[in-house]
C-alpha positions as CSV (number, residue, x, y, z in Angstrom):
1,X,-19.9,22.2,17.4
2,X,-19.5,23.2,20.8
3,X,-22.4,22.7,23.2
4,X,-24.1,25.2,26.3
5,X,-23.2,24.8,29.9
6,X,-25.7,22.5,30.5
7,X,-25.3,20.3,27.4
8,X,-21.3,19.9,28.5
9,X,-22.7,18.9,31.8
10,X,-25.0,16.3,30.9
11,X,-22.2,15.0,28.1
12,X,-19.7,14.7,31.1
13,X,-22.3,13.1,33.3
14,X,-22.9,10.4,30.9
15,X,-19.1,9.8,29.7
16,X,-18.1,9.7,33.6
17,X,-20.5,6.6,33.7
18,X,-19.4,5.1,30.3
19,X,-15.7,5.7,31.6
20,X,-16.1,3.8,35.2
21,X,-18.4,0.9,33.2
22,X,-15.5,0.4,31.1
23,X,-12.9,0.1,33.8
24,X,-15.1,-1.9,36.0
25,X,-15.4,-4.0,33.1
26,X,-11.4,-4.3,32.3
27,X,-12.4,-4.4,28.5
28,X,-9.6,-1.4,28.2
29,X,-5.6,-1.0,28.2
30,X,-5.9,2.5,28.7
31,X,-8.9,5.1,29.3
32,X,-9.0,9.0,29.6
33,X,-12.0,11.4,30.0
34,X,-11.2,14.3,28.7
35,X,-13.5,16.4,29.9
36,X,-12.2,20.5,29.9
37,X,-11.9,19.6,25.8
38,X,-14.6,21.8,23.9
39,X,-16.1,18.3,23.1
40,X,-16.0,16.2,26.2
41,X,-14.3,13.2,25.1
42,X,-13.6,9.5,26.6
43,X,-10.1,8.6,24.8
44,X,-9.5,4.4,25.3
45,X,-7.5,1.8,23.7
46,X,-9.3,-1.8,23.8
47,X,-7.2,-4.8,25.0
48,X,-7.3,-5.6,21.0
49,X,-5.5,-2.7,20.7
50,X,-8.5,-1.1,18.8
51,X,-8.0,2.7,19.6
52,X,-11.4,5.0,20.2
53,X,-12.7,8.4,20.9
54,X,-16.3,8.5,22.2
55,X,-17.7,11.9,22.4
56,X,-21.8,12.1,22.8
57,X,-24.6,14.2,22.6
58,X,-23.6,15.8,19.2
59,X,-25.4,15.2,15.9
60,X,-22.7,16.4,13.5
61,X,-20.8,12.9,14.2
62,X,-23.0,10.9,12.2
63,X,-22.6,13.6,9.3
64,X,-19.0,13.6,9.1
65,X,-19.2,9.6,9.2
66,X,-21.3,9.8,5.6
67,X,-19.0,12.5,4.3
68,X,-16.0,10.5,5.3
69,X,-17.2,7.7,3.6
70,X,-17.8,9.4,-0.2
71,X,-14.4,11.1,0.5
72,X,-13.0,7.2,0.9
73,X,-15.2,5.8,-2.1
74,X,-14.4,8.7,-4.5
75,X,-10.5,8.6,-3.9
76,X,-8.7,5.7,-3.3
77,X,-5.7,7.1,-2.3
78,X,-7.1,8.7,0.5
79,X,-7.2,6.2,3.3
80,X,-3.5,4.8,2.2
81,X,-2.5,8.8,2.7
82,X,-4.3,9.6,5.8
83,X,-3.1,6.4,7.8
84,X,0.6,7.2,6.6
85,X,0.1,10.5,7.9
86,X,-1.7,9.8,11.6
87,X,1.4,7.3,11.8
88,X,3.6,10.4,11.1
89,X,1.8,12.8,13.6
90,X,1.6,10.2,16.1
91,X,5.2,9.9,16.2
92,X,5.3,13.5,16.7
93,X,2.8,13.8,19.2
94,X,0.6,16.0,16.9
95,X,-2.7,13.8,16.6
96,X,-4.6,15.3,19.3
97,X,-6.4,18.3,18.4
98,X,-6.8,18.7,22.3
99,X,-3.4,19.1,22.9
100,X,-3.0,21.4,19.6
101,X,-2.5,18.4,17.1
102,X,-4.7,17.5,14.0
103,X,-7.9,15.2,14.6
104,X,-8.3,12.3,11.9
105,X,-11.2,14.2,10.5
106,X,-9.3,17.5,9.9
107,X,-6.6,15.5,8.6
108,X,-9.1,13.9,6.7
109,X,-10.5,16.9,4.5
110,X,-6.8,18.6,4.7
111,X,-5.8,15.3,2.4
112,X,-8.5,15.0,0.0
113,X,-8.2,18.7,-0.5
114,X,-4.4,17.8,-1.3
115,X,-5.6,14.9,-3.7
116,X,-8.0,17.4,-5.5
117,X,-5.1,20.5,-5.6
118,X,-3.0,17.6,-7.0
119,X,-5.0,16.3,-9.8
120,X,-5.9,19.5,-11.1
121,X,-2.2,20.8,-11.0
122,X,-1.2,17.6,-12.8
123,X,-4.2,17.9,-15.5
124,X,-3.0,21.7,-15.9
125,X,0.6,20.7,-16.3
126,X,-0.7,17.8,-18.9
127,X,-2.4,20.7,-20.8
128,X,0.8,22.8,-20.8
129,X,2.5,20.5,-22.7
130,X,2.3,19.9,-26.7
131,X,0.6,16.7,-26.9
132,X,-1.5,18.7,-24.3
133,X,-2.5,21.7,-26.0
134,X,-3.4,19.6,-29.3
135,X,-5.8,17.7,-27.2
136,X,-7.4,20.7,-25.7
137,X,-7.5,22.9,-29.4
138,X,-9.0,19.3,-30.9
139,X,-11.9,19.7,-28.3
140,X,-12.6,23.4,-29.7
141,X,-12.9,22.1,-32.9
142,X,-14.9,19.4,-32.0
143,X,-17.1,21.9,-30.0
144,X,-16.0,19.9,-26.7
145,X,-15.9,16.5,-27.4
146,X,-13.0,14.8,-27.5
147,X,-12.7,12.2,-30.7
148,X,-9.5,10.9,-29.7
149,X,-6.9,11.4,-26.8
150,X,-3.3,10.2,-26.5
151,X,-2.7,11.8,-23.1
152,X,-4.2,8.9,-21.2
153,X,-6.5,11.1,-19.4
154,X,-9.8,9.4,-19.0
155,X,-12.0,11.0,-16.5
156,X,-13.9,14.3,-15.1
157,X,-12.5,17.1,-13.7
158,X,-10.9,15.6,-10.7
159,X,-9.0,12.8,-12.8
160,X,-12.2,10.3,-13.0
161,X,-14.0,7.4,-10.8
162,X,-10.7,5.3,-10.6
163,X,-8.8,8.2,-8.4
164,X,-5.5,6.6,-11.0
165,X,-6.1,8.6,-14.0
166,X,-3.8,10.9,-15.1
167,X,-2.3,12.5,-18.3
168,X,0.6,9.6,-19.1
169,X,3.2,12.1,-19.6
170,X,2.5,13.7,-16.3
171,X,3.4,10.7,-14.1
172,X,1.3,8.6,-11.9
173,X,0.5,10.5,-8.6
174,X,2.1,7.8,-6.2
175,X,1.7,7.8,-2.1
176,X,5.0,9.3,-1.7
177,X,5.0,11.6,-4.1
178,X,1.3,12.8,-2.5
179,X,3.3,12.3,1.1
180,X,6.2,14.8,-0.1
181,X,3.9,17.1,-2.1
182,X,1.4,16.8,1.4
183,X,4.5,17.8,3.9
184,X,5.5,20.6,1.5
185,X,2.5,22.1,1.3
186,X,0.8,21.7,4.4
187,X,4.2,21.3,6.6
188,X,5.1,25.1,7.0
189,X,8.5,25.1,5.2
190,X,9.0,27.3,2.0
191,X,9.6,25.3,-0.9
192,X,12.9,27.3,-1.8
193,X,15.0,26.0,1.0
């Protein structure tokens, strides 16, 4: 969140002297304090090229880092996707949220909210189909348990632990068909252009 008057002062105070350590050090290509942001913010890329933003004095970092990190071990598609897409904005100019772009962590949830949508739309379709609907009037036989399956789906609700499964007849969900299905969604054009 956003801090008091004080807080923002005290979170400038300390990035100013992180910012001129830096530079006295030459350890940076580039370096920018950004400091009218809601979030203070030094903005520097390394002479490895290794690009950073350091903000401080605000707790919820360290959260988003953990949450991050299940997003990225429960769908493996999701790193691939979001580091297409910060290329894309980049070359746009839309991946600063201070200057009205997307920050990596917004981009972040907006994808694996995109992976999820997908999935389900995908399991949904599955089901629509004959093979499909035997599968699911089998389960209500069987009081919910599935005895045998040739849909290929093998998994929970948001297409299982190896973020690949889907029904076989619905087609794999490939990066670019998650990057085309991502833009059309998310992108702000109507789908019947």
């Amino acid at each position: 969140g956003g801090y008091s008057s004080k807080q923002k002062a005290e979170a400038v105070t300390t990035l100013n002297r992180l910012a001129r350590r830096l530079r006295a050090d030459r350890v940076t290509k580039s370096l920018q304090l950004i400091s009218k942001a809601r979030v203070p913010v030094i903005k520097a890329v390394f002479q490895s090229g290794v690009a950073v933003d350091v903000s401080v004095g605000s707790a919820n970092g360290v959260e988003a880092v953990g949450a991050v990190r299940k997003l990225v071990d429960d769908e493996p598609l999701l790193a691939p996707l979001v580091l297409v897409l910060k290329a894309f904005l980049r070359e746009r100019g839309m991946n600063e949220a201070f200057n009205g772009g997307i920050s990596s962590y917004v981009l972040t949830l907006m994808v694996a909210c995109h992976l999820r949508m997908s999935r389900r739309g995908a399991k949904a379709a599955a089901a629509d189909r004959p093979e499909g609907r035997a599968a699911h009037a089998q389960e209500a036989e069987t009081g919910g348990d599935v005895v045998a399956s040739t849909s290929g789906s093998s998994g929970g609700a948001d297409g299982g632990a190896d973020g690949g499964s889907q029904p076989e007849a619905a087609g794999p969900l490939s990066l670019g068909v998650l990057l085309a299905t991502f833009l059309e969604r998310f992108g702000g054009h109507s789908s019947g252009r």
